[in-house]
C-alpha positions as CSV (number, residue, x, y, z in Angstrom):
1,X,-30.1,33.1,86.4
2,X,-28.3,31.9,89.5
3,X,-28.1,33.6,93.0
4,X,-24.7,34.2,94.6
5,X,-25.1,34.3,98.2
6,X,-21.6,35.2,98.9
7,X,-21.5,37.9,96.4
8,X,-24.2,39.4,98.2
9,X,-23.1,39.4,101.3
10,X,-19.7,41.1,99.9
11,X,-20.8,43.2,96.7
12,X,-17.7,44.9,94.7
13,X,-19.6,46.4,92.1
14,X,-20.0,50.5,93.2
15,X,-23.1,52.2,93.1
16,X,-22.2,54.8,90.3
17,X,-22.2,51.7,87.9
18,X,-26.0,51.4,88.5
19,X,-28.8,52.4,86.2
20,X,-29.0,56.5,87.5
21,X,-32.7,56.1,87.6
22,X,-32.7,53.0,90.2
23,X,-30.4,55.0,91.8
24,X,-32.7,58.2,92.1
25,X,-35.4,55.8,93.5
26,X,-33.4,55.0,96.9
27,X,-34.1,58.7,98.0
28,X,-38.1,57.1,99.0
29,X,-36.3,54.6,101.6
30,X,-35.3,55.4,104.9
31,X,-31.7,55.8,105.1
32,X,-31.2,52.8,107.2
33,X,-32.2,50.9,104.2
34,X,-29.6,52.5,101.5
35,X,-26.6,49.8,101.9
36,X,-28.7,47.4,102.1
37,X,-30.9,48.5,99.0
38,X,-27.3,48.9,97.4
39,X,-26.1,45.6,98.2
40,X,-29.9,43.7,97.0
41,X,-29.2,45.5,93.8
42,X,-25.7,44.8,93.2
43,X,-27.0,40.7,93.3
44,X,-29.5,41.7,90.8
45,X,-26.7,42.5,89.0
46,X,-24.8,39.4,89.4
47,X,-27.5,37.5,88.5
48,X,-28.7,39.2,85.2
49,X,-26.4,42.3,84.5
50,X,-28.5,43.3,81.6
51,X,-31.5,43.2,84.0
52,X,-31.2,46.6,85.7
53,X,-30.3,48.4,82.6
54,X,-33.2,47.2,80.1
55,X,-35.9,48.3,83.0
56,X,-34.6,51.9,83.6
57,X,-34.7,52.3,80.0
58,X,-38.0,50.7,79.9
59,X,-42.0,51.6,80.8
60,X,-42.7,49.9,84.6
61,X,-45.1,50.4,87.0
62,X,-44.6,51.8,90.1
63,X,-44.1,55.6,88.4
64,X,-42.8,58.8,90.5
65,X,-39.9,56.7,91.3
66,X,-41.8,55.1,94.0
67,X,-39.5,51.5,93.2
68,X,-38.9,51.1,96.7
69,X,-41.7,53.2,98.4
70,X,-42.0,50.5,101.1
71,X,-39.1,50.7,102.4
72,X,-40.1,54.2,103.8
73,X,-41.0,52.0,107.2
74,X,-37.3,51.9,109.1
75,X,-35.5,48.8,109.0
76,X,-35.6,48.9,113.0
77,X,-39.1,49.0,113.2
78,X,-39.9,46.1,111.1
79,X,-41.7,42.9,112.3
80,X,-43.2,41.2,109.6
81,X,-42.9,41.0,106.3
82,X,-46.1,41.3,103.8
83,X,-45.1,39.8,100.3
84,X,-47.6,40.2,97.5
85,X,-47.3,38.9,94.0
86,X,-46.7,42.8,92.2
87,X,-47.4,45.9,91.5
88,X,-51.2,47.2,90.3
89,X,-51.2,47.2,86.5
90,X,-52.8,50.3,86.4
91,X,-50.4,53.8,86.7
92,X,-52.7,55.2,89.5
93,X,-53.3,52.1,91.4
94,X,-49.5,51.7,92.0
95,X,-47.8,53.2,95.0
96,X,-44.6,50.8,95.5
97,X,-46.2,49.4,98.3
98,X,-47.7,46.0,98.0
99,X,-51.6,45.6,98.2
100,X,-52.4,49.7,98.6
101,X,-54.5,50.9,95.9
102,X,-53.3,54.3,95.5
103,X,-56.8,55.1,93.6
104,X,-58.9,53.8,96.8
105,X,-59.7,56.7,98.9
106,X,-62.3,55.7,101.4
107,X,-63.3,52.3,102.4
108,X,-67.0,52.5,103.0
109,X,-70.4,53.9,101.3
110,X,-73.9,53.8,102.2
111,X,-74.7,50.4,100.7
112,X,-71.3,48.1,102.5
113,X,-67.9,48.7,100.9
114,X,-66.8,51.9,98.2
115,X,-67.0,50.9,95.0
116,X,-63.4,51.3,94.3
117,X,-62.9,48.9,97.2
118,X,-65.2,46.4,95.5
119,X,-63.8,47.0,92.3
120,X,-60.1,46.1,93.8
121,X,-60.9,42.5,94.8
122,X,-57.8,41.9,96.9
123,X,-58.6,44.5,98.9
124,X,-62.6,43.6,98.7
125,X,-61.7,40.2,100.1
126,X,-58.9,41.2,102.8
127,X,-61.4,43.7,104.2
128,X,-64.0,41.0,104.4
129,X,-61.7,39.0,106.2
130,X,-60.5,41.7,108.8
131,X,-64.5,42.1,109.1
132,X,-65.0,38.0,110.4
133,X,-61.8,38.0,112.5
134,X,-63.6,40.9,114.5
135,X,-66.5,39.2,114.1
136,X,-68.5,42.2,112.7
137,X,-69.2,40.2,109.3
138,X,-70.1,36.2,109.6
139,X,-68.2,34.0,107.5
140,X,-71.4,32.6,106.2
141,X,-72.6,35.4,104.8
142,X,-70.3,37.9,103.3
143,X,-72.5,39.6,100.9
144,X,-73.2,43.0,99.8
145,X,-76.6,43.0,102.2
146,X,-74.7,41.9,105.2
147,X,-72.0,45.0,104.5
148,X,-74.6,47.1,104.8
149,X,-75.3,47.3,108.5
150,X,-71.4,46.9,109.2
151,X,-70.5,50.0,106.8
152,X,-73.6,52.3,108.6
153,X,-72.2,51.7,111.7
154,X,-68.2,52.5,110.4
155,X,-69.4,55.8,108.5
156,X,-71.0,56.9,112.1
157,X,-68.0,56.2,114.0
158,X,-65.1,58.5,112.4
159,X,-63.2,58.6,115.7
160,X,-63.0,54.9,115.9
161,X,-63.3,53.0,112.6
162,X,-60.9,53.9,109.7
163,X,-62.3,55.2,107.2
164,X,-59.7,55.8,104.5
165,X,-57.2,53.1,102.8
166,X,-54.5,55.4,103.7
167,X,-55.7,55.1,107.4
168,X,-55.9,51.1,107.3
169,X,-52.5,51.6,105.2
170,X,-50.8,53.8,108.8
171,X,-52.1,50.8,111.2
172,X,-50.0,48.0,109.4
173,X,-47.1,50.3,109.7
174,X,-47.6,50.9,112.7
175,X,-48.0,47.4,113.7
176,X,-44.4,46.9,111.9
177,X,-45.4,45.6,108.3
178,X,-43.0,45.9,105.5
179,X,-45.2,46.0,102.7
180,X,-43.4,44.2,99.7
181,X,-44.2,42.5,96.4
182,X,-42.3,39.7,95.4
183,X,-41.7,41.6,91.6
184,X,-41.0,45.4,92.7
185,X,-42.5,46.1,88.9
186,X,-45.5,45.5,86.4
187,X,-44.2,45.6,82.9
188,X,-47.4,45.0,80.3
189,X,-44.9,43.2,78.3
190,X,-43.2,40.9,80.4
191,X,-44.8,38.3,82.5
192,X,-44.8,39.1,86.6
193,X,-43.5,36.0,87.0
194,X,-40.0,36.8,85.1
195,X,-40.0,39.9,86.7
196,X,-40.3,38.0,90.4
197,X,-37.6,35.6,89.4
198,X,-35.3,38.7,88.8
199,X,-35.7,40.5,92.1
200,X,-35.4,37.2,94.2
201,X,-31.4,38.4,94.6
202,X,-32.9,41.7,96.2
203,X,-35.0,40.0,98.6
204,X,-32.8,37.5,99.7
205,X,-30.0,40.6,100.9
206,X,-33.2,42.3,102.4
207,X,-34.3,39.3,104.4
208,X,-30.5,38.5,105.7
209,X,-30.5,42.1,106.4
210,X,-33.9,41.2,108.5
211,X,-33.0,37.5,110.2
212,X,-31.6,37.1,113.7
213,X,-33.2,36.3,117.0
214,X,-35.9,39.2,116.5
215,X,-36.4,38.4,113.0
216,X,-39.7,39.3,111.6
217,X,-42.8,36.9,110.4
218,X,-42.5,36.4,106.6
219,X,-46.7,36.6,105.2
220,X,-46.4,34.9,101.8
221,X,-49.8,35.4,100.0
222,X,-49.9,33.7,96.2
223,X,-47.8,31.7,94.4
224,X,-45.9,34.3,93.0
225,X,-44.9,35.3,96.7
226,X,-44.0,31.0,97.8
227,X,-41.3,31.5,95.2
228,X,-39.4,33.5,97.9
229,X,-39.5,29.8,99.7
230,X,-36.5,28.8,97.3
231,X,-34.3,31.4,99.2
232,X,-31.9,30.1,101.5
233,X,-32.9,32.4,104.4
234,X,-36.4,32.0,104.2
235,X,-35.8,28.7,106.4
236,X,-34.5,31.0,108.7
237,X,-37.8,33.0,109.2
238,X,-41.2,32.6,111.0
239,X,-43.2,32.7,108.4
240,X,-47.3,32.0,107.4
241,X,-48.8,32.0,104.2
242,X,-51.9,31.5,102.1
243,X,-53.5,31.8,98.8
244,X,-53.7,35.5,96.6
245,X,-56.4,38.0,98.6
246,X,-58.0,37.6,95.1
247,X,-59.6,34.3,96.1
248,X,-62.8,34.1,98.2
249,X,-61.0,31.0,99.8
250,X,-58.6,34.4,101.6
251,X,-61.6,35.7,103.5
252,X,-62.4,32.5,105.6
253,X,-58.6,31.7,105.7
254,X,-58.0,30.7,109.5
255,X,-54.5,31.5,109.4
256,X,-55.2,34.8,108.2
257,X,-57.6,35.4,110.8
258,X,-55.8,34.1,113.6
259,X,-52.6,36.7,112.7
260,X,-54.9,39.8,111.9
261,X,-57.5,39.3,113.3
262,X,-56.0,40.8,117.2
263,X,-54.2,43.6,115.3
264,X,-57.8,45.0,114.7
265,X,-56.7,46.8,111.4
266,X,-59.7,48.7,111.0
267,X,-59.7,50.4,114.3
268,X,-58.8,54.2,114.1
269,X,-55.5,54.9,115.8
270,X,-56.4,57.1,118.7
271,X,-54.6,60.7,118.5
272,X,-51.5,61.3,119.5
């Protein structure tokens, strides 16, 4: 499979000649994402035309037609770029927005983290990393003892600690964060990798829709994610990366800290 930049740019294929189920899923994206969306898709199709077709026919994760969810965030308001490797394998972790366990509710218990927190070990090990770049957590000790004390004090403060994912999920929109996986699918059957290699047409369109002089910051976490590096306009982007949030390696990661660490993620927003 070969990408055709110049197709692209100038697709001829129309949009009625898509799978109607893709086509239903663009109604979750903000309008000023549609011709765009149609255009990403339309390489897809260049590149493998029997791609498109097999998956709507087919059993994928994100459900409720939530395939491009994170494009909800307008295409105005975007500044950076989160990539992620794909969706959760699991129907009711999967929102269509990367990293967002849609079965986390809150973020804290009595004892340092909510279990399903700890039990989602990306998003364990990205909120012990938010925890040392505010210096509420030392890097040398990031265990369940050291939570404790650090979750007390977040449960007791409502008005000024998140305490929901959803909540954590509205401050990196609101800082400008396109939340995107590098495969915009989990199939049991087919390996995430394939899957990435078949939606690099897509991301390409979206991240020339995205480049200029105010283009955003490209976050690449995981190999899956450095595969977006073989796209021409990747060059073209600021851009930071680092290992999969599912390494402990992620919560002492100084880039990581040094980007998130002022946004001060797990502040609550104050009301409006």
């Amino acid at each position: 499979m070969r990408y055709n930049p110049a197709f692209a740019r100038n697709p001829t294929m129309p949009s009625a000649t898509l799978p109607a189920p893709i086509l239903d899923a663009l109604r979750l994206a903000d309008p000023s994402w549609r011709a765009i969306l149609l255009r990403g898709l339309a390489a897809v199709v260049a590149a493998d035309p029997a791609y498109l077709p097999a998956l709507a026919v087919d059993d994928y994760l994100p459900t409720e037609q939530r395939l491009f969810a994170a494009f909800a965030l307008p295409l105005s308001e975007v500044k950076y770029v989160l990539v992620g490797e794909g969706p959760y394998p699991r129907a009711a972790s999967a929102t269509g927005v990367c990293f967002m366990d849609g079965a986390v509710g809150g973020l804290w218990s009595e004892s340092g983290l909510a279990k399903p927190v700890n039990r989602a070990t990306s998003l364990r090990n990205f909120m012990k990393m938010l925890l040392v770049a505010d210096g509420q957590l030392s890097l040398a000790d990031t265990s369940g003892a050291a939570l404790a004390p650090v979750a007390l004090r977040a449960r007791a403060d409502p008005a000024g600690t998140v305490q929901t994912l959803a909540g954590l999920q509205a401050n990196l929109t609101a800082r400008g964060f396109l939340l995107l996986n590098a495969a915009l699918v989990f199939r049991a059957h087919v390996a995430p990798a394939r899957d990435a290699k078949a939606w690099l047409p897509f991301l390409q369109v979206v991240l020339e829709a995205l480049a200029g002089p105010a283009a955003p910051t490209l976050v690449l976490w995981g190999k899956i994610a450095e595969q977006l590096k073989r796209l021409p306009v990747t060059a073209s982007l600021p851009q930071v990366q680092a290992e999969h949030p599912y390494n402990l390696s992620f919560i002492g990661n100084e880039a990581m800290r040094a980007l998130f660490g002022p946004m001060h993620l797990l502040r609550a927003a104050p009301a409006p």
